[in-house]
VOGU-3710 file (C-alpha; in Angstrom, 3 decimals, decimal comma):
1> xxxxxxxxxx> -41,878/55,483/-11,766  -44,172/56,215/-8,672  -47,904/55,189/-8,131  -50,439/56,891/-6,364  -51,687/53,681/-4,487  -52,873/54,778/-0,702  -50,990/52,939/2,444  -53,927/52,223/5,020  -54,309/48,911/7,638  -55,829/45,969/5,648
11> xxxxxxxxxx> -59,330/45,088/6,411  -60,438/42,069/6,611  -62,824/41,948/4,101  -59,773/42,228/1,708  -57,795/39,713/3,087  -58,011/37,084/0,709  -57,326/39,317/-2,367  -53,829/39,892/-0,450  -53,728/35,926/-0,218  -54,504/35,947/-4,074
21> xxxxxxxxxx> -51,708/39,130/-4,545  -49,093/36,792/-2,859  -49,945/34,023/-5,218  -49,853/36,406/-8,591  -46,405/37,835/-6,931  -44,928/34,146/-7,108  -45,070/34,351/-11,051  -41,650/36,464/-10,069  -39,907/33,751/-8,967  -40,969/31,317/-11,476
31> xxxxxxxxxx> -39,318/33,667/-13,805  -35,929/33,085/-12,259  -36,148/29,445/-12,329  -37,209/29,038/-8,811  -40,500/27,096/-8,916  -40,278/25,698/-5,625  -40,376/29,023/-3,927  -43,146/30,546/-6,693  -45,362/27,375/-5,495  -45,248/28,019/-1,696
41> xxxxxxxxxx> -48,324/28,743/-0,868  -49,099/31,680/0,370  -50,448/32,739/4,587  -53,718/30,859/5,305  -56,750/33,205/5,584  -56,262/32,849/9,496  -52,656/33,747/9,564  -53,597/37,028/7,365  -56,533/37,487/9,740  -54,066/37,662/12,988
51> xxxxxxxxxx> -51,837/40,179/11,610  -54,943/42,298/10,826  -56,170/41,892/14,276  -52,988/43,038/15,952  -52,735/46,064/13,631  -49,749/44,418/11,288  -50,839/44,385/8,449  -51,126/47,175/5,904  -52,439/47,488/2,306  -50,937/49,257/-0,511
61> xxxxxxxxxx> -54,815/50,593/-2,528  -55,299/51,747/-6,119  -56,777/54,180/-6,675  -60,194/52,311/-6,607  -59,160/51,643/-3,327  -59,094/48,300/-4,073  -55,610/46,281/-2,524  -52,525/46,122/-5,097  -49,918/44,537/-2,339  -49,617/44,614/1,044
71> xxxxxxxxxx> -47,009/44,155/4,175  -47,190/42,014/7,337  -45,153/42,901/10,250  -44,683/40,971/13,469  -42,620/41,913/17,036  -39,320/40,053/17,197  -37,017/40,912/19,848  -38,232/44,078/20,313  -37,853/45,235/17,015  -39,911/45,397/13,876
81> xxxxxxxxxx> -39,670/42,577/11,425  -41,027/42,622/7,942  -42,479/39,059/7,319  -43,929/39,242/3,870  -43,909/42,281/1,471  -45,644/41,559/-1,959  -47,109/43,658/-4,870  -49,004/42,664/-7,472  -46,805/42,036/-10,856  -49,367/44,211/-12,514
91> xxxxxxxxxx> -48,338/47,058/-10,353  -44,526/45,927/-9,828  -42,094/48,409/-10,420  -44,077/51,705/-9,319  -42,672/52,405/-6,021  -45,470/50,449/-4,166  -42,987/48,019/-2,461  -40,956/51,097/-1,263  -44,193/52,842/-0,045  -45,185/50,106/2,001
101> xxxxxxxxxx> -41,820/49,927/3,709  -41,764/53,109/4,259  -44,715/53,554/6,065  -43,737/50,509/8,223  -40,167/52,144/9,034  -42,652/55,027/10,114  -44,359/53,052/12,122  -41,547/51,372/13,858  -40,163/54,748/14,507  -42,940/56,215/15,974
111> xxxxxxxxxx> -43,710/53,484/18,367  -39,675/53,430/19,536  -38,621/50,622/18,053  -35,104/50,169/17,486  -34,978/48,559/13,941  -36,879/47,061/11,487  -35,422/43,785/9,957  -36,473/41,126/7,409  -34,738/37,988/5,896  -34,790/37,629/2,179
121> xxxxxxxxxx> -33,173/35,864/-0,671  -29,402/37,077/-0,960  -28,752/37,698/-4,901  -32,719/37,721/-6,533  -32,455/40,537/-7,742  -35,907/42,308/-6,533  -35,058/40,705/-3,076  -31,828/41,440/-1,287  -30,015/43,803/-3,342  -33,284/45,841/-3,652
131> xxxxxxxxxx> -33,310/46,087/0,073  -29,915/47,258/0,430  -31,132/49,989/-2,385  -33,731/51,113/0,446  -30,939/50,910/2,881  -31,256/47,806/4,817  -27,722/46,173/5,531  -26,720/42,490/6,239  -26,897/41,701/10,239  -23,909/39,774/11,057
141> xxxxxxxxxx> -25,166/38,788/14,464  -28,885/37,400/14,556  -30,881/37,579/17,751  -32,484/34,655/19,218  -35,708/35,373/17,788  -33,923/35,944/14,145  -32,366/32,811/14,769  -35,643/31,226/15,363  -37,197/32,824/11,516  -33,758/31,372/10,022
151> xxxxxxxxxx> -35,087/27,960/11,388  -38,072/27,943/10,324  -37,188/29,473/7,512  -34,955/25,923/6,802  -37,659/23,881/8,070  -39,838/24,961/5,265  -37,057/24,173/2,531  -35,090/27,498/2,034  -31,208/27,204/2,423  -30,162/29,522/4,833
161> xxxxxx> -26,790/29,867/2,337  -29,365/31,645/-0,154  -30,545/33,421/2,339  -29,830/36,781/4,536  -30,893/38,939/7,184  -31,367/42,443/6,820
//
């Protein structure tokens, strides 16, 4: 199934409605028996407000053109890096995840860039094997700046085991 939602750059009058999407999208996780990761909180308001700033940040709209997910995207090594794609579970499974990457990979392209990469969870279902579906494929080396998210990423409680680079 495909939706009709419209990719645009967030505004920031919207921005906490994506902090409240990212919440709802936890309920995903909590599903799968993984509490801890459904109870992260989500971006502070500031951290969403950066990414609008600098132009990373875009919003997946109903038809209302009110926000249903949205995708933040920072510069790592000279490449694109996905940081956080979510979608509302109302509106899961509708081709809104794959929209918003898409218009991301656009992005990337059109601005040069020589790959667009994200880290995810390695066997959740709606996480890395999804990704491979759009046609990302495990990085077996990580560059210094991946190395960096893979630290952080551990810092924060995630087991870099359970985890993998796209």
């Amino acid at each position: 199934m495909t939706t009709s939602a419209t990719i645009r750059l967030s505004r920031v009058d919207e921005l906490p409605l994506l902090q409240s999407i990212e919440k709802a999208a936890g309920v995903l996780f909590r599903e799968i028996g993984m509490a801890d990761v459904a109870d992260h909180p989500p971006p502070s308001l500031a951290a969403f407000e950066a990414y609008q700033r600098a132009g990373l940040a875009w919003t997946a709209a109903g038809e209302d053109d009110v926000a249903v997910g949205f995708v933040l995207v920072k510069l790592v090594d000279g490449c694109a890096h996905i940081e956080q794609v979510s979608v509302h579970p109302a509106h899961g499974r509708q081709g809104i995840g794959r929209s918003l990457i898409d218009e991301v990979w656009r992005w990337a392209a059109a601005r040069g860039l020589p790959a667009l990469t994200l880290s995810t969870f390695r066997d959740v279902a709606f996480n890395g094997p999804y990704y491979a579906r759009l046609g990302f494929t495990e990085l077996v080396e990580l560059t210094p700046g991946l190395v960096e998210i893979r630290r952080a990423e551990t810092a924060m409680g995630l087991d870099p085991a359970e985890r993998v680079f796209m």
